[in-house]
C-alpha positions as CSV (number, residue, x, y, z in Angstrom):
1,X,64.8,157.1,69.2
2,X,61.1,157.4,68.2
3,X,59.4,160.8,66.7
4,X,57.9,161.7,70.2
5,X,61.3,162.0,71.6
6,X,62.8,163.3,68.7
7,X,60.2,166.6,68.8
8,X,60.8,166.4,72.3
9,X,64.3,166.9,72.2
10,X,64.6,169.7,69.2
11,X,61.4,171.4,71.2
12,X,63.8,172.0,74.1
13,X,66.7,173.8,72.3
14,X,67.0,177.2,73.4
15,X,67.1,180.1,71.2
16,X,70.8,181.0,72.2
17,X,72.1,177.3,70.7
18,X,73.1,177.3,67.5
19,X,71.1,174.7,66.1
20,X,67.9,176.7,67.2
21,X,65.6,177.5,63.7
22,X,63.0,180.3,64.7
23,X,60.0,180.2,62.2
24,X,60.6,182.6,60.6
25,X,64.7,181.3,59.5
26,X,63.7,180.2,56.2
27,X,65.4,179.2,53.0
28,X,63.3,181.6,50.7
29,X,63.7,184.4,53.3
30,X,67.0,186.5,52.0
31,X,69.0,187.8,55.0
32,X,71.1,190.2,53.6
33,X,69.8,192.5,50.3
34,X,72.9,192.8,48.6
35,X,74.7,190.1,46.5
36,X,77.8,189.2,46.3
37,X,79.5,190.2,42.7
38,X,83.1,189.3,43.3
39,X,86.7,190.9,44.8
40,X,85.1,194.8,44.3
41,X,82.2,194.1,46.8
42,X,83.9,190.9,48.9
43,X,84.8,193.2,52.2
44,X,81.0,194.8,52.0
45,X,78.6,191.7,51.4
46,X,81.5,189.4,54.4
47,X,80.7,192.3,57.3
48,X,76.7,192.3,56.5
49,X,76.7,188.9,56.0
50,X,78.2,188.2,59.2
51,X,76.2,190.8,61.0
52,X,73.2,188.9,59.9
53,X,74.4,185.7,61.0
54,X,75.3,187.0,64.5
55,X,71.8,188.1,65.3
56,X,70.9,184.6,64.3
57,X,73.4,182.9,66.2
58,X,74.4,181.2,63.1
59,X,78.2,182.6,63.0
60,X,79.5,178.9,64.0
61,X,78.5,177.7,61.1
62,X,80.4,179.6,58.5
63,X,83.3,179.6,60.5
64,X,83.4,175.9,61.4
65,X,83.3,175.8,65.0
66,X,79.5,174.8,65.5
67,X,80.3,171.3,64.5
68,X,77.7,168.4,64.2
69,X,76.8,165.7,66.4
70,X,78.2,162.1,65.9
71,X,76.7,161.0,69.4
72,X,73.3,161.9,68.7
73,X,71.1,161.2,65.6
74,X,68.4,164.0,66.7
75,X,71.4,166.2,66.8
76,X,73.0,165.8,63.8
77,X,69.4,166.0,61.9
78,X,68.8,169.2,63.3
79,X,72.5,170.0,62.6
80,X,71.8,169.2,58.9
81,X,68.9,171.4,59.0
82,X,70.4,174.1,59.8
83,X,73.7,173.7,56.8
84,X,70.7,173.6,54.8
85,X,69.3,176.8,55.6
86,X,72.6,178.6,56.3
87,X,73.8,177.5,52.3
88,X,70.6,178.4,51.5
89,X,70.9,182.1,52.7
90,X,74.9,182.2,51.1
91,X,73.8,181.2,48.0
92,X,70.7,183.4,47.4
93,X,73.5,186.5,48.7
94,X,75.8,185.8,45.8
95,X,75.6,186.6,42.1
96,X,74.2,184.3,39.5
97,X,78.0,183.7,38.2
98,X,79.3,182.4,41.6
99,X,76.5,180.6,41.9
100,X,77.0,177.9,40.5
101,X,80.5,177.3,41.4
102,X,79.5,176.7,45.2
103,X,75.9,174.7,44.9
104,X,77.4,171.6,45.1
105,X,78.8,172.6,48.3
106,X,78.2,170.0,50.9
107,X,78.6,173.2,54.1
108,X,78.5,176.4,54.8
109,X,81.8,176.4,56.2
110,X,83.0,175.0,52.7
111,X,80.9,177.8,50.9
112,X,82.4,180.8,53.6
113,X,86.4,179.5,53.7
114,X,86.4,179.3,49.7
115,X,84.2,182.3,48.9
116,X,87.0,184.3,51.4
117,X,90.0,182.4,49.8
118,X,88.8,183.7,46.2
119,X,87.3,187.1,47.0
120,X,88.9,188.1,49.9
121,X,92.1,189.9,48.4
122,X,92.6,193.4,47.6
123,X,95.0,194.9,45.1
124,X,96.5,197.9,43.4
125,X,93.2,198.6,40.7
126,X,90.8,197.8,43.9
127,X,92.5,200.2,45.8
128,X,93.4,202.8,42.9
129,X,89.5,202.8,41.7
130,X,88.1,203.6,45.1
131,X,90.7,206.4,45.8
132,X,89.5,207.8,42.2
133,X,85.9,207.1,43.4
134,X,87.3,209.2,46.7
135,X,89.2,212.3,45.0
136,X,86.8,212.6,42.2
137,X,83.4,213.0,44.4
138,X,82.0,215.9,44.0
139,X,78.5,217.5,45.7
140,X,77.0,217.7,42.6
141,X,73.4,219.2,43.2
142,X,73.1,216.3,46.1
143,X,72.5,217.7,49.8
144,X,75.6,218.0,52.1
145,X,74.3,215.4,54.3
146,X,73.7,213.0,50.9
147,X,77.4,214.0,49.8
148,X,79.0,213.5,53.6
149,X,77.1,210.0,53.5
150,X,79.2,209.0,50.5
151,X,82.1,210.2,50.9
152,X,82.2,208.6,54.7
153,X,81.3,205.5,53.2
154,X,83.9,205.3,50.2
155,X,86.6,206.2,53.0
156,X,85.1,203.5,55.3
157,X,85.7,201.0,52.8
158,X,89.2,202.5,52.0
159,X,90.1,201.6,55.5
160,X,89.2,198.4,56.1
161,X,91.1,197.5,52.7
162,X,94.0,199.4,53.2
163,X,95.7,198.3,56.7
164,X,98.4,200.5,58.0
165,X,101.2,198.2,59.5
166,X,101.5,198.7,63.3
């Protein structure tokens, strides 16, 4: 397929396909401010994270179901492209010390499954330290609206790690 063709074809992707890269979806453009640091923040940087990637349309990619193309070369360029950005935008979310266990990642769905594999559990001194963080809060000079914010947020976070059985 010659370059004509192959412009041609990527030109007509619409924005709703997955493989679609708007200008401005670059690899030196961070899409989510805060990093990755490890279990304590796991739950946090996964629900931003993927909030990002849904207005992007890039969700597929981390969890493996926007697959590449083996029946078209154009395709599975663009595909490639677009791994390349989306590792791109995990790795500059995560800390300096996980870093450089996932850079020789060949996906983003490789990066996603084993960052959630490793981060993605919660126990007893998770839990225990944000309950402490919870009953210790006090208003301490801060507005009531300031105080509210954070105490609704350290309960938020309580709840989606603590799941009541059904």
């Amino acid at each position: 397929m010659g370059d004509e063709t192959a412009i041609t074809l990527i030109s007509k992707i619409d924005f709703g396909d997955p493989l679609y890269l708007h200008a401005s979806d670059t690899t030196n453009t961070p899409l989510i401010s805060i990093k990755l640091k490890g279990t304590e923040n796991y739950n946090v940087w996964s629900r931003a994270m993927l909030l990002a990637l849904s207005t992007k349309n890039k969700v597929g990619f981390v969890n493996g179901t926007c697959l590449k193309k083996t029946d078209n070369d154009v395709l599975a360029a663009q595909w490639d492209r677009c791994n390349s950005v989306m590792l791109s935008w995990l790795l500059s979310s995560i800390s300096e010390e996980l870093y450089a266990g996932q850079i020789f990642s060949a996906t983003a769905s490789v990066v996603w499954s084993e960052l959630k594999e490793t981060y993605d559990k919660v126990d007893g001194s998770i839990t225990f330290n944000l309950h402490q963080k919870i009953s210790s809060m006090k208003q301490s000079g801060s507005s009531l609206s300031e105080y509210y914010h954070k105490l609704n947020t350290l309960w938020k976070q309580y709840d989606e790690m603590v799941k009541l059985p059904a």
